[in-house]
Residue, then its C-alpha position, 0 to 999 in steps of 0.5 A: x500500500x502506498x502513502x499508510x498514513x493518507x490511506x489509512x486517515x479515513x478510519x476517523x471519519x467514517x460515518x461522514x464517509x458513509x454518508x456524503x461519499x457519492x454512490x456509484x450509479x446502478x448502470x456503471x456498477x452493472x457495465x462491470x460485471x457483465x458476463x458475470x452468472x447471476x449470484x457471483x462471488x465479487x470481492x470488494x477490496x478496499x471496501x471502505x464503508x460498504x458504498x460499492x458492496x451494497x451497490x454490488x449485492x443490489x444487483x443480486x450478487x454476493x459480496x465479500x468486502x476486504x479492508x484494511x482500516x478497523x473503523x471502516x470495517x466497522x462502519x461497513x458492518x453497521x449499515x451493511x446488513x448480513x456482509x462482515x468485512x474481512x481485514x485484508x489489504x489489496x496486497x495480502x488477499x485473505x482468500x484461497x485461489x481462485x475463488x472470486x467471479x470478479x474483484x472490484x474497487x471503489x476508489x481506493x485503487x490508487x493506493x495500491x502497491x500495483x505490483x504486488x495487488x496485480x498478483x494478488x488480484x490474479x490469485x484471487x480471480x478465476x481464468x475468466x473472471x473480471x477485475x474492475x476499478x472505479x472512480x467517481x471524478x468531479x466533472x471539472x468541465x463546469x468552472x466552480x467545480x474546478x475551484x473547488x478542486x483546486x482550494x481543496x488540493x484534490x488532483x484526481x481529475x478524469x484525465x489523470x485516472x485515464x492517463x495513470x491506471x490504465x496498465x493491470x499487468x501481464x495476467x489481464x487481458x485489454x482494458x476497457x473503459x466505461x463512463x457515466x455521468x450523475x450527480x449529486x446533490x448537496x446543501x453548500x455545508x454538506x459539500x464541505x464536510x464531503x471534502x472533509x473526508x477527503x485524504x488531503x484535509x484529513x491528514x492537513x495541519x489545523x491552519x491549513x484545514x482553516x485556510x480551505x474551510x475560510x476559502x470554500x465558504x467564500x466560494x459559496x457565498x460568491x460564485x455567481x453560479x452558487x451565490x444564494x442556492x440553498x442546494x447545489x449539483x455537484x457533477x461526477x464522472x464515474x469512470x470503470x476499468x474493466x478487464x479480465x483475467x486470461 
């Protein structure tokens, strides 16, 4: 795993992870696991709070979640009836080979040693059988949204996913690439504490955490596309890697 200390920072924050994170759309969900029979084994690794688990076990498949932060897990195990998570990382899978229909990941992928997970990953994963990444990424297209990335130092833009992750290693087959636009919508203070669960803020001196709240809530009371509006749409691009193991 890489960045420990950013990785594991959610734990803290994890009722507020669970409920401002945005949720994956049904249909980018679906596109990733097609071709899967009805009712397979998917492992969720770095399953954090049980967003994409549930997204997952809504479409009638089982899930075994697998994630390394205590507080997440404990988190995923309040709000996700009849799923227990296991304590896992993406580099040490604590499962036998073989036995996953699909592996899927919900923004946590980036903070995997590539190398090693890619081994485990295949281990895991029957011939055959999907792995599956997934990003939701602002749309930066619309101008405050940009701002807002840039006062919260959030890099994560759909160019740098594409660009960065696009190499699962030798024991997959070609990647495809879904996307799929939603939104969500938010009171202006609902959006700020969302960004409070991001990595950056969390691990951030308190007078840098200052400094960002300070410019958000300037940022909502000024923008002329945000001045006055008691909910906003905040714009996202789910974006899916799909591939399968040879």
């Amino acid at each position: 795993m890489t960045d420990p200390t950013q990785a594991l920072s959610f734990g803290t924050v994890a009722a507020d992870y669970d409920r401002f994170r945005p949720r994956y759309p049904r249909e980018a969900v679906r596109w990733a696991l097609t071709g899967l029979a009805p009712s397979a084994r998917v492992v969720d690794l770095g399953a954090g709070t049980g967003i994409l688990t549930r997204a997952v076990l809504a479409l009638g498949h089982q899930v075994v979640p697998v994630e390394p932060d205590p507080g997440m897990r404990a988190q995923l195990d309040a709000v996700t009836p009849g799923t227990v998570a296991l304590a896992g990382s993406a580099e040490s899978v604590p499962l036998p080979d073989g036995t996953a229909d699909a592996v899927v990941v919900g923004q946590a992928y980036h903070w995997f040693d590539r190398e090693r997970a890619h081994a485990e990953i295949a281990r895991v994963v029957r011939p055959g059988g999907v792995f599956a990444p997934i990003w939701n990424v602002r749309d930066e297209e619309v101008a405050w949204v940009a701002e807002l990335s840039r006062i919260a130092h959030i890099g994560d833009s759909a160019g740098n996913v594409i660009e960065k992750y696009a190499d699962f290693g030798a024991d997959f087959g070609p990647i495809e690439l879904g996307r799929f636009a939603h939104t969500s919508t938010l009171t202006p203070g609902e959006v700020i504490e969302l960004l409070h669960t991001r990595s950056y803020w969390l691990t951030a001196p308190a007078k840098e955490r200052g400094k960002i709240d300070r410019q958000l809530r300037d940022l909502f009371a000024t923008h002329p596309d945000l001045a006055g509006r008691d909910t906003v749409e905040l714009p996202y691009q789910t974006l899916v890697f799909r591939s399968r193991r040879r």
